[in-house]
C-alpha positions as CSV (number, residue, x, y, z in Angstrom):
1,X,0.0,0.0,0.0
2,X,1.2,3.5,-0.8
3,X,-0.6,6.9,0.3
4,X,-0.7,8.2,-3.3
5,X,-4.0,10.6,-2.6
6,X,-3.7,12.8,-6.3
7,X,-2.4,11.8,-9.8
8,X,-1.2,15.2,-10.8
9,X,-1.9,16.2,-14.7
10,X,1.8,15.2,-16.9
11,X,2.8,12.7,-14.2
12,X,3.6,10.6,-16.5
13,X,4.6,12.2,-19.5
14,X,8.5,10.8,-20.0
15,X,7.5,7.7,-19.9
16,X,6.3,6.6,-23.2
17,X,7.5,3.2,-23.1
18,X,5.5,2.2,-20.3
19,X,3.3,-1.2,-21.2
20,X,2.1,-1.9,-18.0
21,X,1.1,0.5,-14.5
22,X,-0.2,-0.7,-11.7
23,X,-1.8,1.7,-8.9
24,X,-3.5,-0.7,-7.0
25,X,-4.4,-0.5,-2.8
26,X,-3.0,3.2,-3.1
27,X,-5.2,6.1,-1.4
28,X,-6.2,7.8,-5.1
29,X,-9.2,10.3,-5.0
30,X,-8.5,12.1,-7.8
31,X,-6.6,11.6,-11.2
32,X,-6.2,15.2,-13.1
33,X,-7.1,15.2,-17.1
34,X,-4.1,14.6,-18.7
35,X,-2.4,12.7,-15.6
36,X,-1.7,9.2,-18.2
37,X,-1.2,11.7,-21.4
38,X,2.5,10.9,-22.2
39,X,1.8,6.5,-21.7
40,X,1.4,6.2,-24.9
41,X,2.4,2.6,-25.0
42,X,0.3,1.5,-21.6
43,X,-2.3,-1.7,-22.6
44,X,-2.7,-2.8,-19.2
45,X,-3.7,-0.3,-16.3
46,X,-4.5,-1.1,-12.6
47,X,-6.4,1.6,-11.1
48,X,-8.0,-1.4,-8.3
49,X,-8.1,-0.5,-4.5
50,X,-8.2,3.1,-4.1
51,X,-11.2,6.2,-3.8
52,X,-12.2,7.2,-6.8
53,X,-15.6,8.7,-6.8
54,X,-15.0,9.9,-10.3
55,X,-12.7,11.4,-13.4
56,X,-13.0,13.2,-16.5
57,X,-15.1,10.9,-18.8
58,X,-11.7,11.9,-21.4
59,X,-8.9,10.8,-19.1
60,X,-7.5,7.7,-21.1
61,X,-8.1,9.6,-24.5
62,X,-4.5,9.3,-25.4
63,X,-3.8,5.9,-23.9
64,X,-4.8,4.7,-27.8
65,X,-2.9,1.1,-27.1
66,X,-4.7,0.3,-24.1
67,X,-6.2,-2.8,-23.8
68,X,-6.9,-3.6,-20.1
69,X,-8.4,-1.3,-17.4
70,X,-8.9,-2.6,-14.1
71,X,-11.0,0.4,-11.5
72,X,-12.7,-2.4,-8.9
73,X,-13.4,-1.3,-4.9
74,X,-13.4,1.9,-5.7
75,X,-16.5,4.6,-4.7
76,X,-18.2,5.2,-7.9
77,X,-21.5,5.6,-8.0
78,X,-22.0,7.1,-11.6
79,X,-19.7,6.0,-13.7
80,X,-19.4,7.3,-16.8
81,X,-16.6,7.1,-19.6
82,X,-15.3,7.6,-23.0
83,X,-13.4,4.6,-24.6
84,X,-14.1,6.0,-28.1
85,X,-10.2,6.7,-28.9
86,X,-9.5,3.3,-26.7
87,X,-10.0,1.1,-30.3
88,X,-8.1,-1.5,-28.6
89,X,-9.7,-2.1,-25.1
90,X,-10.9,-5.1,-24.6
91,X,-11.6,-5.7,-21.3
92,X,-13.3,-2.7,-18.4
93,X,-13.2,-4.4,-14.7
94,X,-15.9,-2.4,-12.6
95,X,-16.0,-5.1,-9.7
96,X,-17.5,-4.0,-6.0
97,X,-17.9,-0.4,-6.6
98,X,-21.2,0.9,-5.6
99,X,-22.1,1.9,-9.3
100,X,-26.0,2.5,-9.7
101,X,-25.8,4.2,-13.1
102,X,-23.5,3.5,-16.0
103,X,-22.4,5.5,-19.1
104,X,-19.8,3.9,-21.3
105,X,-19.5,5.8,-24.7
106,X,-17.2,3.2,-27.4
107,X,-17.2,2.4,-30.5
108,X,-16.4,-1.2,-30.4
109,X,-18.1,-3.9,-27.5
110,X,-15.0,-5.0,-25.3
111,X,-14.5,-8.9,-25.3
112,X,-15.1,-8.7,-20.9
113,X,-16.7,-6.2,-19.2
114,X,-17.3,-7.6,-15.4
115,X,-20.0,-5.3,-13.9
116,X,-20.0,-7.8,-10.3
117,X,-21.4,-6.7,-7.2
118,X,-22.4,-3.1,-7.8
119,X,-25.5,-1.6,-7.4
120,X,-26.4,-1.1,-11.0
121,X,-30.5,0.6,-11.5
122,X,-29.4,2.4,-14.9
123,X,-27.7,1.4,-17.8
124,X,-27.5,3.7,-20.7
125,X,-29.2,2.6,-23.8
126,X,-26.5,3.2,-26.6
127,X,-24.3,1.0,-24.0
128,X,-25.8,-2.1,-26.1
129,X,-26.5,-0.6,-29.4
């Protein structure tokens, strides 16, 4: 466990070879846009653990080679997302947060998407279509 509490915007911009980050069981609340700009190589992202209530719906806009995102036991409640520029994620693992409404805007259906033990009452429409 670290104490990591804010992911500052350019943290990690000079490292571009990055493939693989993993935050887990920190204490993250908040993640600035623009915090995972410069990980242009990252496919596999650990965000587990930690207290995120939310983010920009834009923060892994640049992470174009991403292909794994883990944010389970975290706080959110509404969770809502843009994985439109994300063409190669295939798997989103949402496990025990206390999500009741969803939002996931993407332009391709990921292969896993584990939605378990939330507390899900809304899903958006164009989710499925």
């Amino acid at each position: 466990y670290n104490l990591i509490r804010i992911i500052e915007k350019q943290t990690f911009n000079n490292l571009n070879k990055l493939e693989k980050l993993d935050l887990n069981s920190n204490n993250i609340k908040e993640i600035e846009n623009g915090s995972f700009d410069g990980l242009i190589n990252l496919n596999d992202l650990n965000l587990n653990r930690n207290k995120l209530k939310n983010f920009d719906r834009n923060l892994f806009d640049k992470l174009k080679m991403l292909s794994n995102l883990k944010i389970s036991e975290n706080l959110f409640e509404n969770f809502i997302a843009n994985f439109s520029f994300n063409k190669r994620l295939k798997s989103l693992i949402l496990i025990k947060n206390r999500i009741k409404e969803i939002e996931i805007y993407s332009e391709d259906i990921f292969d896993e998407l584990n939605l378990f033990n939330n507390n899900l009452i809304y899903i958006d429409d164009l989710f499925f279509s």
